[in-house]
N, C-alpha and C positions, 0 to 999 in steps of 0.2 A: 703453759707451753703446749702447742696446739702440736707438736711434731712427736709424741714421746710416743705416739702410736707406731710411727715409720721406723721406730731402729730394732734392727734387726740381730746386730751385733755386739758387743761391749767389751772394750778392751780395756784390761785394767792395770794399774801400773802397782807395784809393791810396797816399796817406802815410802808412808805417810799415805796411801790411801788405804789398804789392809787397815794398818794400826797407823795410829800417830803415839811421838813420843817428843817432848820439849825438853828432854833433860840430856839427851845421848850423849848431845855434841859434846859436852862438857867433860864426860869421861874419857872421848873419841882424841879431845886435844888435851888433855892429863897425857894419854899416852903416848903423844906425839912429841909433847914437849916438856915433859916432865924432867927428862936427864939432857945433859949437854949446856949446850950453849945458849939456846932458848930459854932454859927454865927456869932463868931470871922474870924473862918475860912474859910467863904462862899466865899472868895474874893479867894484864894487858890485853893478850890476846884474850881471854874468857870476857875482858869487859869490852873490846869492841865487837865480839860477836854478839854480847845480847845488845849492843844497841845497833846493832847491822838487824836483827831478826825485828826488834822494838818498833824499825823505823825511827832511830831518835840518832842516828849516823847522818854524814851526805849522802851517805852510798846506802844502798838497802836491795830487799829481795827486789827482783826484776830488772838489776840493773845486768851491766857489765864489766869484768876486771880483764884490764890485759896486764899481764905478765910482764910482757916486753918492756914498758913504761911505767908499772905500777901505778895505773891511773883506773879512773873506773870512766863507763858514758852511760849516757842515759835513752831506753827508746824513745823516739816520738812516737806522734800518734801516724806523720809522712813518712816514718821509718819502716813500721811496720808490715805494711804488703813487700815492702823492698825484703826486710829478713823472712818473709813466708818464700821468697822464691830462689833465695843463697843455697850457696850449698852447706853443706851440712859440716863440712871440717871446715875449724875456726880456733885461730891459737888463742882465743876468748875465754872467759869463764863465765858462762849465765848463772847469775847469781839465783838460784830457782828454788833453793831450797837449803834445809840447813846445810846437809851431806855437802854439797854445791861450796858451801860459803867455806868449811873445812879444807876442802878442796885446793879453795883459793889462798887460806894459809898454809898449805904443805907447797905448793909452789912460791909463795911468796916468800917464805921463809928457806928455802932448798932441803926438805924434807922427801928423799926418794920414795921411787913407787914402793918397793919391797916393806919398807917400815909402816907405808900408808896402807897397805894390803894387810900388813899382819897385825897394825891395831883395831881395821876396822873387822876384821874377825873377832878379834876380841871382845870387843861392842858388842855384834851382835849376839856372840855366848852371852854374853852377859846382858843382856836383853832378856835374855828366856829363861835365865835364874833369876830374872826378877828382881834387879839390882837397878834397875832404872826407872821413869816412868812409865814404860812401856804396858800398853792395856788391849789385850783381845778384846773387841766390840763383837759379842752374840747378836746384837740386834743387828747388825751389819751381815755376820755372815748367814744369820738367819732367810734374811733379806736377799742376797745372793742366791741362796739356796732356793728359793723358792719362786724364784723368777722362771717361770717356763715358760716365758711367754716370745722368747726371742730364740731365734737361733742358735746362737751361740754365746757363750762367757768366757774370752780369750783371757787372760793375765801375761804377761809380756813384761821380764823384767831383766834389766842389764847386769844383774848378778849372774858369776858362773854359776853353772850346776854343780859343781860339787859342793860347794856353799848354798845358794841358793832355796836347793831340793831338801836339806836339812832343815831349814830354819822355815821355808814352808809347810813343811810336815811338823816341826814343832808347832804352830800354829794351829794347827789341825782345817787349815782353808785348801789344802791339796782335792781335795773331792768337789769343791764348789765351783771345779772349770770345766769347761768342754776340752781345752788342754791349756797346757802352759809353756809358754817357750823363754827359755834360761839361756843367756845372752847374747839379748836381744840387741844389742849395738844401736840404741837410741840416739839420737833421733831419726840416723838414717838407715837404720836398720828396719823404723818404725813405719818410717816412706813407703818402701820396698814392701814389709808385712802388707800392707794396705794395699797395695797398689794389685801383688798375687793375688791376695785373698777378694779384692772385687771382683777380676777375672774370672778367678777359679768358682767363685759362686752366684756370678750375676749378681753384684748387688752394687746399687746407684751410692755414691759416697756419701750420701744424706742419711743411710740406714746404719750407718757407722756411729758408735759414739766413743770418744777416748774420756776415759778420766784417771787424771794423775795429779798430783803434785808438783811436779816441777815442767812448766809449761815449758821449755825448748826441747826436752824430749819427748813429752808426751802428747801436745796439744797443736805446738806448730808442725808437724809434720802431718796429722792430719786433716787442720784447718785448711792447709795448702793445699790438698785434694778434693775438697768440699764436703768434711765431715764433720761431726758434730762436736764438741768438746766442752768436758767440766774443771773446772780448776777448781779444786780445794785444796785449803791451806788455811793454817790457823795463822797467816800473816798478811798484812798488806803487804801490797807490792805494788813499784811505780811503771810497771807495762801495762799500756792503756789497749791491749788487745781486749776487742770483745767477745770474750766467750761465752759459749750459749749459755753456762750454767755458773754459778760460782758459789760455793759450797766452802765453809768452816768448819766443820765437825762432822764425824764419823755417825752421827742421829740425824744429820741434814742429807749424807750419800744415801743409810741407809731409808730416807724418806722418800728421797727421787726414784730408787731404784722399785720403790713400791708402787710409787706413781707412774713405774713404766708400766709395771703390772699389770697394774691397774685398766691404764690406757689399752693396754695389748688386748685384754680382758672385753672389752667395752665397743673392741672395734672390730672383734668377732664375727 
């Protein structure tokens, strides 16, 4: 990658690129549908999530669920510069990641906001007692740390702060940013970030790079302005966007992020 020398900036996303964890969701929809009328059907829904994340569904990461219909579509590859220039609300689900896929069973099933806000606090408590597979990556935040080679290290995530600023200080990755902004209202929120922050800093959208996990908030808003973008994720998925990077484990983020180092270092 002949460009790692040009970025200037790095905006990071929180969920699954921080840490990954394959086991949340499980506890995430225990809680949701443990009691009531669903909890028949808890055993069901735990099996078509893992074969939604598996790829062994119709449906899988990258596609689309609406609501309205209970159907899912699929992008093309002619679809894509078309959703790079939509606007950003969309009574859609982009299936982008687990959180996402959850998501799509509390509306599918009529699971209000209130109950879907107060289990997924629970989660994440329980993320950080260590009840899940949840694992801080040193060598990652190592690797952040030690990036001086760019301007800035933004983190931008759609958690409020009163949640949020908790559970990144549980972490102890609160010091590895230039700053961090807590609800960030992605993807169009993420437009907008971008779009200031080129202004206010002179910088060409090639010196941008986003890396997150779930590509409609993170990646298409600022492919659409010509910035650079990593998708990682420990799943396949069937959106055929080409992203500049694409990364599976938190040893591959933190290897690029050395390699920017590197580059920045080299081109001195």
């Amino acid at each position: 990658m002949d460009w790692l020398h040009e970025i200037e900036v790095i905006l990071f996303d929180l969920d699954g690129t921080l840490y990954q964890d394959g086991t949340f969701y499980k506890r995430y929809l225990e809680l949701l549908f443990q009691e009531g009328d669903y909890a028949a059907s808890l055993d069901e829904i735990l099996e078509e999530m893992e074969r939604l994340l598996a790829g062994r569904d119709t449906s899988r990461i990258g596609d689309w669920y609406h609501p309205s219909t209970d159907t899912w579509t699929r992008v093309t590859p002619g679809d894509v510069s078309e959703l790079s220039q939509q606007n950003w609300n969309t009574p859609a689900i982009y299936a982008g990641d687990a959180w996402s896929l959850v998501s799509m069973f509390t509306v599918k099933h009529g699971i209000g906001e209130a109950k879907r806000q107060e289990a997924f606090q629970q989660v994440r408590k329980e993320m950080l007692q260590g009840s899940s597979s949840f694992e801080r990556h040193a060598g990652l935040y190592e690797a952040i740390r030690q990036l001086s080679g760019v301007r800035s290290k933004l983190l931008l995530t759609n958690s409020p702060e009163n949640t949020g600023r908790e559970f990144i200080a549980a972490l102890g990755a609160g010091e590895l940013f230039t700053d961090i902004k807590y609800g960030a209202g992605k993807p169009a929120g993420l437009e907008h970030f971008m779009s200031e922050l080129m202004e206010r800093e002179g910088l060409r959208p090639e010196q941008i790079l986003s890396i997150g996990d779930h590509a409609w908030n993170d990646l298409y808003p600022v492919r659409k302005l010509g910035g650079r973008t990593a998708w990682i994720s420990a799943y396949s998925s069937s959106d055929p966007s080409p992203w500049d990077v694409r990364l599976t484990t938190l040893d591959e983020l933190a290897s690029l992020l050395m390699d920017i180092q590197d580059s920045k270092l080299k081109h001195d």
